[in-house]
N, C-alpha and C positions, 0 to 999 in steps of 0.2 A: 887604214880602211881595210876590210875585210868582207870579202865578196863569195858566194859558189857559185861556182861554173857548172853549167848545165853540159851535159853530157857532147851536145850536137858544137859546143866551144872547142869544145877536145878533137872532135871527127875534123871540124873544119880542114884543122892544122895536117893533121893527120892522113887525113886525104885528101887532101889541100886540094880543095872545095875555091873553087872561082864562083864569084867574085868574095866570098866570105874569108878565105884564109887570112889575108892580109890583116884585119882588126883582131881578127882571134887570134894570130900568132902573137901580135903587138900587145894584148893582154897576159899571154903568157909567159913576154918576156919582162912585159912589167912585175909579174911576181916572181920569176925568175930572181929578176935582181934586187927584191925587197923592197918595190914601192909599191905594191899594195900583197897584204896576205890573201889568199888564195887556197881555197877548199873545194874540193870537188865531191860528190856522194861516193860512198863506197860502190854503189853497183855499176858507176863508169867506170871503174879499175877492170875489174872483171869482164863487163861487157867489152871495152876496150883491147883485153887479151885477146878474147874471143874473135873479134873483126881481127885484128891485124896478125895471130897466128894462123886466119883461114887466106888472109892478103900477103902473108908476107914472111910468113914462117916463124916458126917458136926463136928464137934466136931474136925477132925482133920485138916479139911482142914480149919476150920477157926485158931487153934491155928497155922496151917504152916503162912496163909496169917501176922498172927498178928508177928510173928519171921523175915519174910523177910521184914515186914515194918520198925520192929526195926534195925535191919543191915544193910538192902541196900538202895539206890538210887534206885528212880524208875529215869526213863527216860521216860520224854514227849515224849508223838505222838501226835503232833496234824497237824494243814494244812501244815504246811511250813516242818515237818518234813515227812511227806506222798507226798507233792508237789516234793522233795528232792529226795527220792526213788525211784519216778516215771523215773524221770531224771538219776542213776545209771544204767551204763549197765550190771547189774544183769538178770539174768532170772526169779527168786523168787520172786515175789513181797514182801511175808513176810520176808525172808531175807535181801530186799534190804531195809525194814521198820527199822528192826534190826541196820542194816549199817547207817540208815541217825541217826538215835536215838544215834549215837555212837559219835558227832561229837565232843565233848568236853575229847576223851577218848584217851588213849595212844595205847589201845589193846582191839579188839572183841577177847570175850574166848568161842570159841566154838572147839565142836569135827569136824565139817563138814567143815572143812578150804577149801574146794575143793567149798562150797558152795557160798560162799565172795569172790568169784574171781570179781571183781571191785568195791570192798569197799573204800569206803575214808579213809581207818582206817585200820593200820595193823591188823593181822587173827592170833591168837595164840592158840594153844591147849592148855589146862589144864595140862596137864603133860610140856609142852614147858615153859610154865609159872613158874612152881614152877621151873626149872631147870634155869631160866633167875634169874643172880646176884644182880636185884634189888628189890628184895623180902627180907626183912630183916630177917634175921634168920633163911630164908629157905633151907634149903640142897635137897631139893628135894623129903626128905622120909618122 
């Protein structure tokens, strides 16, 4: 299975976000270790540098950026996927950039499922995810 992660999946962990980090890490370790593929949008890489070099100094945000290049999928933005978004009847633009970025994906994992109301692509929470039977191994905890 093949999922993207919405930006606020990555902060959880990251800023380990009570009561949220716990299912977001649990999703990152599941692609972590190849039971489900794992893509996140190119502009959470960047945006991602940005917070945790202003939280935590260049030193970490560049060992973070060099860890999610090793584990994840990025996902192209470019015209045709910006062209795409435009055309979703989202409200968001950056959500609906998220949505068109997804199109090759079985499940957007994000917290904000109320956000992706006219996504092309099913909206799954993190905790929904690990509790869904085709995550190999996963029980959920």
């Amino acid at each position: 299975m093949k999922v993207l992660l919405d930006l606020n999946v990555l902060l959880d962990v990251v800023q380990q976000r009570v009561p949220h980090y716990e299912a977001s890490a649990q999703v990152l370790s599941c692609a972590r270790r190849g039971e489900i593929t794992a893509a996140i949008p190119a502009h959470a890489v960047t945006t991602l540098f940005y917070v945790l070099r202003k939280a935590s100094g260049q030193a970490v945000a560049e060992a973070t950026t060099d860890w999610l290049l090793q584990h994840f999928e990025i996902a192209r933005i470019d015209k045709t996927v910006l062209e795409a978004a435009r055309a979703l009847p989202m409200s968001d633009f950056e959500d609906a950039v998220v949505a068109a970025s997804a199109s090759d994906c079985q499940f957007i994992v994000t917290r904000n499922v109320a956000d992706f109301t006219g996504a092309p692509v099913p909206v799954i929470t993190p905790s929904a995810l690990l509790e869904a039977s085709t995550i190999s191994g996963s029980d959920g905890n």
